[in-house]
C-alpha positions as CSV (number, residue, x, y, z in Angstrom):
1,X,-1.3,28.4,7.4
2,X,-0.6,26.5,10.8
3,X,3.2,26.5,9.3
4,X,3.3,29.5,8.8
5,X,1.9,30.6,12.1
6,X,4.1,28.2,14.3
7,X,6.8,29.3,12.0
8,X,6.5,32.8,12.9
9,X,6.6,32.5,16.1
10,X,9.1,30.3,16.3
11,X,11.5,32.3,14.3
12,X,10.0,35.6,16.3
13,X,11.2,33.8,19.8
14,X,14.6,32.6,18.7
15,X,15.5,36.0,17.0
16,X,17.5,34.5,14.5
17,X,20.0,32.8,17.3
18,X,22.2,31.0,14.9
19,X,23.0,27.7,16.9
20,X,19.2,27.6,17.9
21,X,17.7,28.1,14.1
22,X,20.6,25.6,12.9
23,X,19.4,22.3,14.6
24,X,15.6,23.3,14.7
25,X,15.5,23.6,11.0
26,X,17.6,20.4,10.6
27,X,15.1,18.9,12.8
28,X,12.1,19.8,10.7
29,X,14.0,18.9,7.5
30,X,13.9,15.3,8.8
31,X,10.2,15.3,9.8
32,X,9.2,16.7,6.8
33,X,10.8,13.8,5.1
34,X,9.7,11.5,7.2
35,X,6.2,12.3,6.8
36,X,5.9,13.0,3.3
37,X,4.9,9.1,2.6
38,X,2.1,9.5,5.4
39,X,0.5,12.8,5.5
40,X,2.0,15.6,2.4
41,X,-0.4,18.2,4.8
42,X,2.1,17.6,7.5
43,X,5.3,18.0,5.0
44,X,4.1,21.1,4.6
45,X,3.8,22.3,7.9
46,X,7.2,21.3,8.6
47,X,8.6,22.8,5.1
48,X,6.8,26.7,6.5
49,X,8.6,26.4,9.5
50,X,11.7,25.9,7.9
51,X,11.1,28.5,5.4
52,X,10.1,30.7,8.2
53,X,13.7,30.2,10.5
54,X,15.5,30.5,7.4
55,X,13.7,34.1,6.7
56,X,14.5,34.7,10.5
57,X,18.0,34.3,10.0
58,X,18.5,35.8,6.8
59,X,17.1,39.0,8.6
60,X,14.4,39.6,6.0
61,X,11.4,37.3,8.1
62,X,8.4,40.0,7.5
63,X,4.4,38.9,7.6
64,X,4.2,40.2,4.4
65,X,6.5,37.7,3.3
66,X,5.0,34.9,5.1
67,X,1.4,36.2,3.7
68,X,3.0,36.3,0.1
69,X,4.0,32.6,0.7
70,X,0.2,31.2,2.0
71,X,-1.1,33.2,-1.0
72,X,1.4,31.3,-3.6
73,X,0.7,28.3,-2.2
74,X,-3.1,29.2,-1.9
75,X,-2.2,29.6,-5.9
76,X,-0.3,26.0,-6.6
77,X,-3.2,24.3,-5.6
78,X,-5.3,25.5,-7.2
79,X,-3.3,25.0,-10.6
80,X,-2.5,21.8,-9.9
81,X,-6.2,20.4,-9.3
82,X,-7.1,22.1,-12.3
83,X,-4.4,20.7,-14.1
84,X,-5.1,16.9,-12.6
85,X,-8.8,17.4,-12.7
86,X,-8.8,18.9,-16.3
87,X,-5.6,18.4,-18.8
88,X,-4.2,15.0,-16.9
89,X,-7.8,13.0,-15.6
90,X,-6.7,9.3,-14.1
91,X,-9.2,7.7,-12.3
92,X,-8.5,5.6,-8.9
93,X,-10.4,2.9,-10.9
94,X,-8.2,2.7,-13.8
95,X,-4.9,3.0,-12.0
96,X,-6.3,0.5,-9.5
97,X,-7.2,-2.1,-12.5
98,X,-3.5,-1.3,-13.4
99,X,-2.0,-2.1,-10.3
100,X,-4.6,-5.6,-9.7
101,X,-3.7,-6.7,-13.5
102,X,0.3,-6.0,-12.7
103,X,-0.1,-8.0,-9.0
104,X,-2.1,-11.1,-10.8
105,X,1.0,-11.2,-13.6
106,X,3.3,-11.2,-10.7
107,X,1.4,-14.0,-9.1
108,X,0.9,-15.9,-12.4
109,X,4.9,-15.5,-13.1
110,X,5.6,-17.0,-9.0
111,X,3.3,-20.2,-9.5
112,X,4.6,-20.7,-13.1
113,X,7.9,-20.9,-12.2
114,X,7.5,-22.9,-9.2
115,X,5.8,-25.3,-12.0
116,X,8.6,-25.4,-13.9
117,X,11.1,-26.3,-11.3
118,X,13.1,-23.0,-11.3
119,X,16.0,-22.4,-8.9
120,X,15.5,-21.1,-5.7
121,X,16.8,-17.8,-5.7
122,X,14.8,-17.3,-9.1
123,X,11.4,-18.6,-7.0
124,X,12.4,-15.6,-4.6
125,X,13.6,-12.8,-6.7
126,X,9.7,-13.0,-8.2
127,X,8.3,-13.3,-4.8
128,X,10.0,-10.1,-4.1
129,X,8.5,-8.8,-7.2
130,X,4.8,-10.0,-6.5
131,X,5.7,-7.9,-2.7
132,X,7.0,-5.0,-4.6
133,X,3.0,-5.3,-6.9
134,X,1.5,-5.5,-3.6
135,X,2.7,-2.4,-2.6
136,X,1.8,-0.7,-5.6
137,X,-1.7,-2.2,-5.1
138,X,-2.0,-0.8,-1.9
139,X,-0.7,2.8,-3.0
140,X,-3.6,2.8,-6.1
141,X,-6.3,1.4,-3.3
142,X,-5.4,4.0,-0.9
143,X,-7.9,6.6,-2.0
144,X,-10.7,4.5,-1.5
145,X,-10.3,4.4,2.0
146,X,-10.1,6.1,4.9
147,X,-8.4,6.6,8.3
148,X,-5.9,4.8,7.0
149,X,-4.1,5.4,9.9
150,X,-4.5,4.0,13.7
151,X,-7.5,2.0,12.1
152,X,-9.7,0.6,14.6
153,X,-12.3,-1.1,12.7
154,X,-11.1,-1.8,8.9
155,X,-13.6,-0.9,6.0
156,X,-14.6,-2.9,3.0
157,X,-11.6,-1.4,1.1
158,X,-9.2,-2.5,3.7
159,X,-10.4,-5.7,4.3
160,X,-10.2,-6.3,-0.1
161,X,-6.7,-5.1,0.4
162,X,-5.8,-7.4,3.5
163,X,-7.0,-10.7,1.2
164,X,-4.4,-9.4,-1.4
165,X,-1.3,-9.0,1.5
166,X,-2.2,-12.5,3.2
167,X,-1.9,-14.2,-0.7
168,X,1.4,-12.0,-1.4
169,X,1.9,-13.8,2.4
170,X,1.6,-17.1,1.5
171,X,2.8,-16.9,-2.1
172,X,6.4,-16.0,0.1
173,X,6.0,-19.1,1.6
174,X,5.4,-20.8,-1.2
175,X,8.9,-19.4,-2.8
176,X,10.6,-19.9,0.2
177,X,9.5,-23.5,0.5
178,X,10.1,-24.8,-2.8
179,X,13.2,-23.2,-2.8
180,X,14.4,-25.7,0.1
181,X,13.1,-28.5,-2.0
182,X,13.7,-28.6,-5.7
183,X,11.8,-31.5,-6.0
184,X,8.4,-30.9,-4.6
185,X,6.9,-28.5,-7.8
186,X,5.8,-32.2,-9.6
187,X,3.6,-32.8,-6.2
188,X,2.0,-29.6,-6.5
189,X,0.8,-29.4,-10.2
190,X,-2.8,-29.7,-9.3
191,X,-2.9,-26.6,-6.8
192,X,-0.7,-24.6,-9.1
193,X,-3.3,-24.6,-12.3
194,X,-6.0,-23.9,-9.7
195,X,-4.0,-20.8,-8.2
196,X,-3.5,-19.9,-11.9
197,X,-6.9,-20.0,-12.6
198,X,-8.3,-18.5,-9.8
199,X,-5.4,-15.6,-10.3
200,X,-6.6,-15.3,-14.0
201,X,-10.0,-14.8,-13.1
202,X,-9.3,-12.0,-10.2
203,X,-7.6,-10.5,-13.3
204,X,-10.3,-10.4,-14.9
205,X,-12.6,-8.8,-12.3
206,X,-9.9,-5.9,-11.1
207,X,-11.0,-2.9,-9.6
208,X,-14.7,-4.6,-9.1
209,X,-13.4,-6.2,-5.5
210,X,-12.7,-2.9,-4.1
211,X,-16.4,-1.3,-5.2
212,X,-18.3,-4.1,-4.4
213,X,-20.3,-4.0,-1.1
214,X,-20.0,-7.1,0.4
215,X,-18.5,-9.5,3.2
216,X,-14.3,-10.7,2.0
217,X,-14.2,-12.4,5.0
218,X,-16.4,-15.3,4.6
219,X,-15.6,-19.0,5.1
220,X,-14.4,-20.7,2.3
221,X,-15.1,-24.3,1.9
222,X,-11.6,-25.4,2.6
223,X,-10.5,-27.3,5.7
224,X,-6.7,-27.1,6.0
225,X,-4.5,-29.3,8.4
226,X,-2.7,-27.5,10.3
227,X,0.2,-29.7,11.3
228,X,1.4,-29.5,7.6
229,X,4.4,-27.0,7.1
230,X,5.1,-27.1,3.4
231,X,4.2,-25.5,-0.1
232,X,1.4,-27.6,-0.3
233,X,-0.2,-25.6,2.5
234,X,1.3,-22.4,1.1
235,X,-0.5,-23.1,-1.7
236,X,-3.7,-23.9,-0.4
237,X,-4.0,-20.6,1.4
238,X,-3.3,-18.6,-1.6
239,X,-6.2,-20.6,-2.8
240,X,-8.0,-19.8,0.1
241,X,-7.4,-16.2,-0.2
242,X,-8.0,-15.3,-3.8
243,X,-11.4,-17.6,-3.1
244,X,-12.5,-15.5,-0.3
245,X,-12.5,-12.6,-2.7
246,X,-15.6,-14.4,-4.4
247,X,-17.2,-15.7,-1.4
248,X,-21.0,-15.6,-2.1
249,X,-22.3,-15.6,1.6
250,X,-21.4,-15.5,5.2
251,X,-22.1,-18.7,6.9
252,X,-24.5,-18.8,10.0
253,X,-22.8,-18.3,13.5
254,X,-22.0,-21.6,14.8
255,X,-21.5,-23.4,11.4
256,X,-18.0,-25.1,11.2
257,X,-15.7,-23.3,9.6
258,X,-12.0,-23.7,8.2
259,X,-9.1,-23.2,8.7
């Protein structure tokens, strides 16, 4: 409606000047693309003016028209939630589950590789794989949440999702590290089956983290040193970060905590 409205007048100012209508409807071309990942409200907008200047300088821009047009629209919706609501039902649950079961497999390939000593650029091509899960992760989370933009004071969903970016972080590292040293995967055996294990078992829990209602950003009872700049560390946050997921309280203020 507000698309059509600025649209109208718009087109009803210009008068169908050619080399006005030209690079205004080019310009909101590109913002409608632009913000089509963010907001599809504002896609729209953008999409009515267009629609609108092109009317204007086709010579055939009429309210009627524009009217027709909010009542078509007015009529998509309301097929298409029917349709999603009632012949094709997904839940934000199950296609989150999806998304946390794909991310730990992506994880689970990462350390096992690094186990087994593979080449560096195969350590990073599956570290670019576990980023590309993340993002998937983050899309399926996303309708839990709210204000997800200009966020002032992150929610329980975005916190959950934060713990999942700083592992996908340090799982990088990780890559990037071992790939320097080809040699290093027989020091790290130990922390590797633990990350495996503890990636197995957030596997297992899925969507759970994100309906849960409790603190993700307790302590853990790791104390990290901080002058080390190596997988080992790398590894020991991702530790750290798929543990936080299952911390069971909040320390008291002024208890010592790590790193």
């Amino acid at each position: 409606l507000a698309g059509i409205v600025v649209g109208l007048a718009a087109a009803s100012a210009i008068g169908g000047t050619v080399y006005i209508v030209l690079p205004l409807g080019a310009a909101c071309i590109f913002l409608a693309f632009y913000f089509l990942p963010v907001s599809y409200a504002t896609m729209t907008f953008f999409v009515s003016v267009v629609l609108s200047l092109a009317y204007s300088l086709l010579g055939v821009l009429t309210p009627q028209l524009l009217e027709l047009r909010l009542e078509e629209t007015l009529v998509g919706s309301v097929a298409g939630a029917a349709v999603a609501f009632v012949v094709f039902p997904t839940k934000t649950r199950t296609t989150l589950d999806a998304a946390i079961r794909n991310w730990c497999d992506k994880l689970s390939d990462l350390l096992e590789e690094a186990r087994r000593g593979t080449s560096g650029l195969d350590l990073v091509s599956r570290s670019q794989a576990l980023d590309r899960a993340y993002r998937e992760l983050a899309a399926a989370a996303k309708p839990l949440g709210v204000s997800w933009q200009l966020v002032t004071r992150p929610g329980h969903v975005r916190q959950t999702l934060a713990v999942f970016m700083g592992c996908t972080y340090w799982a990088r590292i990780v890559a990037r590290k071992m790939s320097q040293d080809p040699e290093s995967p027989n020091d790290f055996a130990a922390q590797i089956e633990e990350n495996l294990k503890l990636a197995s078992k957030v596997r297992e829990t899925g969507a759970d983290y994100f309906y849960r209602s409790r603190s993700v950003a307790a302590p853990v009872e790791r104390h990290l040193p901080v002058s080390r700049d190596d997988a080992g560390l790398g590894l020991e946050m991702v530790a750290v970060s798929l543990e936080r997921l299952h911390s069971p309280r909040v320390r008291p203020a002024g208890e010592e905590r790590g790193l």
